[in-house]
N, C-alpha and C positions, 0 to 999 in steps of 0.2 A: 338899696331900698330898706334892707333891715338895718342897717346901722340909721337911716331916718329913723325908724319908728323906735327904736333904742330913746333916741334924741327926745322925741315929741313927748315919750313918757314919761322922760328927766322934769321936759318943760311943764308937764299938766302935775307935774308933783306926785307921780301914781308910784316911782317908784327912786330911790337916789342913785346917784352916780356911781358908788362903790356896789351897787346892785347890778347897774348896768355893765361894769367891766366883769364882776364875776361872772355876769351872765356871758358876754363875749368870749372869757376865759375857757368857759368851759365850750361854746361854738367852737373855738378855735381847735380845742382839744377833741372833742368828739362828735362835732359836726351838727347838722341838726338847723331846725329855726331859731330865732332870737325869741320869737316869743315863746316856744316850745320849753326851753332851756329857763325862762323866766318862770314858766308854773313849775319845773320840774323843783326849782329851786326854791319854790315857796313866795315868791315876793312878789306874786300876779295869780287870780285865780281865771280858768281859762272862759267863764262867764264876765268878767270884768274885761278880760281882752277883748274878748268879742262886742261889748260893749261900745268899749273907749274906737275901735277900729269903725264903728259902724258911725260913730257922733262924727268921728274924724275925716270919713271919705264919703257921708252923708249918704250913704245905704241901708238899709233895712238887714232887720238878723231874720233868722227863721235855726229853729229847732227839727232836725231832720228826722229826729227820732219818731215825731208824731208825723212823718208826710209820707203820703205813700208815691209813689214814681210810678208812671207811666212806661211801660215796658220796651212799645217805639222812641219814648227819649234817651230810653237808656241806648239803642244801640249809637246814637248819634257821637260818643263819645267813650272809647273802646275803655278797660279797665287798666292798663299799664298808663293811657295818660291821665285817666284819672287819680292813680297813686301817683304818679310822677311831680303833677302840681297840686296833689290832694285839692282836689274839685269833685263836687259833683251834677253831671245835670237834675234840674228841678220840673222847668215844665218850657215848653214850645207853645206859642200863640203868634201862628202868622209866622211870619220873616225872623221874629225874633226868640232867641233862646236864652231863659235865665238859667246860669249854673250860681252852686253856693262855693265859695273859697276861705279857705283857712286865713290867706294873705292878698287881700284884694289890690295890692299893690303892683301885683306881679302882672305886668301887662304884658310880657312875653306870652305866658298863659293864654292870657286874654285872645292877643293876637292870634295865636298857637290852634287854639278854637273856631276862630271865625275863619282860620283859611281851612281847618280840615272840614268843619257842619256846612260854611258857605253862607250862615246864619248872623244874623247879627247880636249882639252878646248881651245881656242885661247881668249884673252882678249883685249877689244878694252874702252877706259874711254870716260864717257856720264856725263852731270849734273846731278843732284840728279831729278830737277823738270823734263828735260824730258826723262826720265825715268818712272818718274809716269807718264807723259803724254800720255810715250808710252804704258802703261801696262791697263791704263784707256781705248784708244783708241783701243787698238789690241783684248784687252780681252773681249770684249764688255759686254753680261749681267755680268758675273764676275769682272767685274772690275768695276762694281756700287758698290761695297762693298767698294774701297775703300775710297769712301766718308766719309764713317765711321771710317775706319781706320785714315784716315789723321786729322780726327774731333781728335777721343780718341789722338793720339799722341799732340793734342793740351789742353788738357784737364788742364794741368800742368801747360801752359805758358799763358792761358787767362783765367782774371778773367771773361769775360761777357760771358762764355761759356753756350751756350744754349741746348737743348733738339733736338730741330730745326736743329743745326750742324749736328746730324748724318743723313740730308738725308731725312728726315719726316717732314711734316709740323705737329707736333707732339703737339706744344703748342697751335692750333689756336684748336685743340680737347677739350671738356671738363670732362678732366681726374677728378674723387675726387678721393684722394689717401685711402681715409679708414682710420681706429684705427689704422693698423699695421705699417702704412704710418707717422705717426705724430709721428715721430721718430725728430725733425730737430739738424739742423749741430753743435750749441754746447753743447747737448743733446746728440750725436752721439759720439761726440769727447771726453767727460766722459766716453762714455762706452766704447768704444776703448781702449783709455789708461789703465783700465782696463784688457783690453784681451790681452794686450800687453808688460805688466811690464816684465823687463830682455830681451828681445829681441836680438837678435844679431845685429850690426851696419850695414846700409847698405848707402855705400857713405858719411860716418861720420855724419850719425844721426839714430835715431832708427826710426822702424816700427811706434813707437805714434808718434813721430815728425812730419813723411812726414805726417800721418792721419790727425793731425791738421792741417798742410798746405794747405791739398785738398777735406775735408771732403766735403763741400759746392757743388763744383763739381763734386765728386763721388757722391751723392744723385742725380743730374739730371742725370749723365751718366747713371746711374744702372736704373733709371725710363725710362732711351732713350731706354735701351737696349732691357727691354721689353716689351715697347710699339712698340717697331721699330720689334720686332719676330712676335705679336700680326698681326700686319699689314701685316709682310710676310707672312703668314700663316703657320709657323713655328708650329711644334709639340714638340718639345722640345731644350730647349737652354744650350749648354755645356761651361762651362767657365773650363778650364785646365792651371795648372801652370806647367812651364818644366823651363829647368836649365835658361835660357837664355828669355823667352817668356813666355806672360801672353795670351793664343788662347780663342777667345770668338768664338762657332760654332752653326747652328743652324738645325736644321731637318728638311727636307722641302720635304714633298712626301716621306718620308724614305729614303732619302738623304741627308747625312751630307754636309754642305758648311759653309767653313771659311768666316765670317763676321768684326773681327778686328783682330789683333794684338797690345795686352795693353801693358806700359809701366809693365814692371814686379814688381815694387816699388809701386804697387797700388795694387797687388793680394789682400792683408789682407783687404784693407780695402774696396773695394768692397764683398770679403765674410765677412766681419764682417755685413753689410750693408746689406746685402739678411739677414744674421741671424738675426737681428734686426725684419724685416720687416717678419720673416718668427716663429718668437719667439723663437729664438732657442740660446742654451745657446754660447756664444760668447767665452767665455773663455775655451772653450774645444775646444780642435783642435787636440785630441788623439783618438778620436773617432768617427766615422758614426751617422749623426741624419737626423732624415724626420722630413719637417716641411708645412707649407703652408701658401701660399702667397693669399690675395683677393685684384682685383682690380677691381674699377667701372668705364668704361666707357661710357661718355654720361650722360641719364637716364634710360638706362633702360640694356644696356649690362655690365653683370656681367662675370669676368672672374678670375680663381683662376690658381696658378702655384702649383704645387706640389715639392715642396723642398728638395732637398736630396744631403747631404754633405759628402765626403768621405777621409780619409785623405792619400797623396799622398807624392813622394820622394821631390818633390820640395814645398809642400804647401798643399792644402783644392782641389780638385776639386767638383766643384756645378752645378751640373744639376737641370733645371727647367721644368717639365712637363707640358703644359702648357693648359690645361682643360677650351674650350672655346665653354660654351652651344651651341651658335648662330652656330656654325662649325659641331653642332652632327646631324648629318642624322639620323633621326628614323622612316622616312617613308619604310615600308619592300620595298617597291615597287620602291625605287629607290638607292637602294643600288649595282644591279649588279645581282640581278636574272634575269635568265631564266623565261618564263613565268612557264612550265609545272613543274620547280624546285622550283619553288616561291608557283606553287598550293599543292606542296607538303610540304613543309614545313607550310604551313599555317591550312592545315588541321589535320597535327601531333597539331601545337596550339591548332586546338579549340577540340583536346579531353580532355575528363574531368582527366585522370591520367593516369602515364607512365614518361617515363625521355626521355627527349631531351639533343642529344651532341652537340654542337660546337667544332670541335677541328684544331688546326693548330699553328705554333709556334709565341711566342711572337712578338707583330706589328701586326699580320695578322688581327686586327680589327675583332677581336670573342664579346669582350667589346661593340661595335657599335651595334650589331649585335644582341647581349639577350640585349641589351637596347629597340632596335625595338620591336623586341618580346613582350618584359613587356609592351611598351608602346602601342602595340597593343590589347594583354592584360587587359590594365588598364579600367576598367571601376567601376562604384560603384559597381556593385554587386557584385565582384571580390577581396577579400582579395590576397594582393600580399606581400611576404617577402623576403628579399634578405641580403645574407653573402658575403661581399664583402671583399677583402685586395687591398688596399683603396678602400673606395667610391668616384667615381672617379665625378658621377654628381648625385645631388640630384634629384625629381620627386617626385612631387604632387601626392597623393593618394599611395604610393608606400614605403613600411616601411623598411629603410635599415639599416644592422648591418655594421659597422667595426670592420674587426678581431683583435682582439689586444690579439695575442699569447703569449705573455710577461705577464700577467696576466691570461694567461687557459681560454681566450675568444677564440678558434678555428673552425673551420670549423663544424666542428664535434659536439663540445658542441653547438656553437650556433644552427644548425639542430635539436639538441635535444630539444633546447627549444621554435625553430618556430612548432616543433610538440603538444605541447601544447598548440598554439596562433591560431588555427583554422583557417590554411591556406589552402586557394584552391591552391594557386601557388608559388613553392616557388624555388629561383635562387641560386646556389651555385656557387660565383667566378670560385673556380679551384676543382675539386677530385682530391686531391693530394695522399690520402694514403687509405688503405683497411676501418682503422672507416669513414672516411670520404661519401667511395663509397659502404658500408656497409648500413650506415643509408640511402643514398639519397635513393638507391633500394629499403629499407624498405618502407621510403616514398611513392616511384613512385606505388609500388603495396597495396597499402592503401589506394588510393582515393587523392592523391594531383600529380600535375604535375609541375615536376620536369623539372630544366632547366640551365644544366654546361656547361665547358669547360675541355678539355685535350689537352695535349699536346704531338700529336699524329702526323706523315704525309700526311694521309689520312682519310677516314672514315672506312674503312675495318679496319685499323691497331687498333682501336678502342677498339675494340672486344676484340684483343689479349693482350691491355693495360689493360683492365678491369679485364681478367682470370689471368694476369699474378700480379693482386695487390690482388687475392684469393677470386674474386667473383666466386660462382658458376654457369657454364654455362647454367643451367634453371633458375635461376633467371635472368641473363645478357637478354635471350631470349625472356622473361615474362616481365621484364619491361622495356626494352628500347623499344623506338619505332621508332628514327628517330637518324641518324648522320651525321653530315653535315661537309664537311669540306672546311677552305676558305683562299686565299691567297689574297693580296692585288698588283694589277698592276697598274702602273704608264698611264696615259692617255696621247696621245701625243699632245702637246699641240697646239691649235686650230690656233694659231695668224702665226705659221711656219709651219704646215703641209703641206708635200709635198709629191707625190707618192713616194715608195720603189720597186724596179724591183729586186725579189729576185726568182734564178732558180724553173723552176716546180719539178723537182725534189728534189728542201729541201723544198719544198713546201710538198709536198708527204710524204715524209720520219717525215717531221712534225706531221702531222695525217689527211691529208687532202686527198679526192680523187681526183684521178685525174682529172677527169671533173671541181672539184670546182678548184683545185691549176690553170688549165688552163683561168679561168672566174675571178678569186679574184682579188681585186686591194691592197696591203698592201702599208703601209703609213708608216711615220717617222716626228718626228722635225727633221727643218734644227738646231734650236736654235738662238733666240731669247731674249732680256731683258725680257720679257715678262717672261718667263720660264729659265732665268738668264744662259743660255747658255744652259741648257740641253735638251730642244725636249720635254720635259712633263710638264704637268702643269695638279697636280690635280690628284688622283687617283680610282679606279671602283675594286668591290670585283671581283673574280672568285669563283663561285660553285660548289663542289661536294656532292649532296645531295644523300641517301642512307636510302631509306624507308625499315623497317625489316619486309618485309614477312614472310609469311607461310614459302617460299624455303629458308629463307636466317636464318631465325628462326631455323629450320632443319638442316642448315651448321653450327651452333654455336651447337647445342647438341652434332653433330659427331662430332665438335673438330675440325672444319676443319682450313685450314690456311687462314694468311688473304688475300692471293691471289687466294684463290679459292672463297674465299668470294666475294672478289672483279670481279674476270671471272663472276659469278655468278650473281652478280649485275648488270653488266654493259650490262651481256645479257638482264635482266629483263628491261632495260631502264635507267642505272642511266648514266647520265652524268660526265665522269671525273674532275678534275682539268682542265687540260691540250684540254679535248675538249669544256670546257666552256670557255678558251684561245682564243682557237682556232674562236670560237664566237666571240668574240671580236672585235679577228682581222678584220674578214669576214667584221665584220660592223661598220672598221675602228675607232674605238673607241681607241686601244693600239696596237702597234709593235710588229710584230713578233722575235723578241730580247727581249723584256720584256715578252713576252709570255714564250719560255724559261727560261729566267732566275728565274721566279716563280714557275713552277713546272716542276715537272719529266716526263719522258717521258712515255706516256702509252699505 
């Protein structure tokens, strides 16, 4: 389609053929549109493109600058595919939706649209830049991203590209890169070529070619990218290659949010660049490796990524976990207890032996959580051991294993041999399997106090996790003493909070009485840069603690199920999920939409 519109231009005389191959020359070299590459180069101004495009597929132009948008059109069409085919929606009438396009040619687009809106499509041609102007302007926290994006697509065509361009005043920091860091560009560019011999051509040159052309550059981009997560307070950063698009994405609250879109002729060398810096072998791209990243910022904040490369249809996808002491809450007390939930878990702590659970599915910050613990814990007089897969933060006074299953380092053997090392306290990652949850029980009824996770929905279902991996139910009874289980809610964020007027009666049906649904005040983000368009900023655990009495001790002998455990429980006083939510809400802390959306209804 751009090599047409190259053509037509030749034909209307707007611009000559030694115009149009430099223009190609330079696509070919640093990617981009054809007609982008023709203003950049002076021989089309992008009012005359706009123009000639509009005579030529007999559409109408419109200037976005002067239109304002409709806030229900915008959501019809998220912001990553609006940068993706720079499009923007205009307006909705009926069945049909006009958007404006830079390249009205692009009926993939087109298509691309009417199967996500469901709409039918009218097309109206816009310049490229406003466009972006509009997409910046409409989309507001979202559309800070594309600072970055507009940086990365320049990565290729300026040599004085700085760190600084994505958006961060990132250089005026003082980053030391580290051992794994002094890696530099033709140092890089050896090892590349390397990982790249045979390649297949892409734009008539191979994968090492373009590497050495933009090595220098991909080292600050890949340093931007994670210092610029670091900042967001990102939890982990996904880089994805797909047929067409190289997506850098980041986790934010337990929220994924697209942050660029890369030229795709730089995927390898960006993952080669993390493998470098993460020591991981470069030349393999057949198989899955974890690796780990340190970085020092300042003097005194230390921050590591946890590395892990998986190979995919189009390339390498690389996730970075991204493991930032100064970010770890391990005071128990402000993590999202209850008070009277907090006094119970604190008093399971300080007995001398027994096993304590955490359980709830992966994310739900259980790791945070027996971090607190140990760290509450920790004192000299206090031998503490811990089996972790990864150790995710290290801790003073506090002796941790890594499992490394691949060698018969597992859960299990290792427990076997913190039984020997004369521990008072001792933490086991995860009870995956019966040796695992065999030995811990041993443990917990020997005089050490035991302290896991499972991966359970509740605290009751616990119980029947444990019988159902072939503990016997007077052991399970005998040495558990406390199970707790916890989800992670999004907090609404402080800078847009505004009241929510949501009926008494889903008030009620919620779990509320009605005296309280009639008195409560529930809240929302409108959305904000601040909270980059979403209403949250920042997240608070939710509670369901469940102390094993005498009665609930009694219900695991007879067998019972985990719902009568739980009726059971929740008579005695425990608090649910869902009414620790519920608290929350009460005291405007998170939404009653985030409330739901974390736990079940009880």
């Amino acid at each position: 389609m751009l090599a047409k519109l190259g053509q037509l231009l030749v034909a209307s005389k707007i611009i000559s053929e030694e115009q149009l191959k430099e223009a190609m020359n330079l696509q070919r070299r640093d990617g981009g549109r054809l007609g982008t590459n023709l203003v950049k180069l002076g021989y089309i101004t992008e009012e005359k493109l706009v123009t000639f495009l509009s005579k030529q597929y007999g559409i109408p132009t419109i200037n976005l600058d002067d239109y304002k948008i409709d806030p229900s059109v915008l959501k019809l069409i998220p912001v990553d595919m609006a940068m993706k085919y720079l499009i923007m929606p205009v307006a909705r009438v009926g069945a049909t939706l006009t958007i404006a396009m830079a390249d009205p040619s692009n009926v993939f687009a087109i298509d691309d649209v009417k199967f996500m809106t469901g709409y039918n499509v009218e097309v109206v041609v816009s310049s490229e830049s406003s466009i972006l102007n509009a997409i910046s302007t409409n989309y507001k926290g979202r559309g800070d991203s594309l600072i970055a994006t507009k940086a990365a697509a320049q990565v290729l065509q300026s040599k004085d590209f700085t760190i600084s361009d994505l958006g961060e005043d990132i250089e005026e920091m003082d980053i030391s890169l580290g051992e794994s860091f002094m890696v530099e560009a033709d140092d890089f560019d050896k090892l590349v070529g390397k990982a790249l011999d045979g390649v297949e051509v892409i734009d008539e040159k191979t994968d090492a070619e373009v590497l050495r052309e933009i090595a220098p550059p991909i080292v600050k981009l890949v340093n931007g990218i994670l210092v610029s997560a670091i900042k967001a307070g990102a939890s982990d950063v996904h880089m994805e290659p797909y047929e067409n698009s190289y997506r850098v994405r980041q986790r934010i609250d337990g929220t994924m949010y697209t942050v660029m879109n890369l030229p795709l002729k730089i995927r390898a060398a960006i993952t080669s660049r993390l493998k470098i810096m993460a020591k991981l072998d470069i030349a393999e791209r057949r198989l899955p490796q974890d690796g780990r990243i340190k970085l020092k910022l300042g003097k005194k904040r230390d921050i590591d990524f946890r590395v892990s490369t998986v190979p995919c249809l189009f390339g390498e996808k690389t996730v970075l976990r991204i493991l930032d002491k100064a970010n770890l809450q391990v005071d128990l007390r402000k993590l999202g207890f209850e008070e009277a939930a907090l006094q119970e878990f604190m008093d399971a702590l300080d007995k001398p032996y027994g096993m304590i659970l955490v359980t709830g599915p992966t994310g739900s910050g259980k790791t945070t959580t027996l971090y607190s613990a140990l760290n509450y814990l920790n004192k000299p007089g206090v031998n503490i051991m811990t089996a972790e897969d990864p150790v995710e933060y290290n801790f003073l006074g506090i002796n941790q294993v890594h499992i490394k299953e691949d060698i018969g380092l597992t859960f299990a053997s290792a427990l076997r041999a913190f039984l020997r090392q004369d521990p008072d306290v001792i933490m086991v990652g995860e009870v995956r399997d019966f040796e695992t949850a065999e030995i811990a029980v041993k443990a917990a009824l020997t005089g050490h106090l035991v302290l896991s996770t499972l991966h359970t929905n509740d605290a009751p279902s616990s119980i029947s996790r444990l019988l159902n991996m072939g503990i016997e139910p007077f052991l399970v009874s005998t040495s558990v003493i406390l199970i707790m289980a916890q989800r992670l809610a999004r907090k609404v964020c402080l800078e847009c909070k505004e009241e929510e007027k949501i009926p008494v009666n889903a008030l009620v049906n919620l779990g509320f009485s009605e005296e309280e649904a009639k008195t409560i005040k529930c809240y929302k983000g409108r959305g904000c840069p601040t909270c980059n368009g979403s209403g949250y900023k920042g997240r608070i655990a939710l509670y369901e603690v469940m102390t094993l009495r005498p009665e609930i001790k009694e219900l695991v002998l007879e067998g019972a199920s985990a719902d009568e455990i739980k009726k059971n429980a929740a008579r005695l006083g425990m608090k649910t999920l869902r009414m620790s939510g519920l608290t929350k809400v009460k005291d405007g802390i998170t939404s009653v939409e985030e409330v739901i959306r974390v736990t079940f209804g009880d």
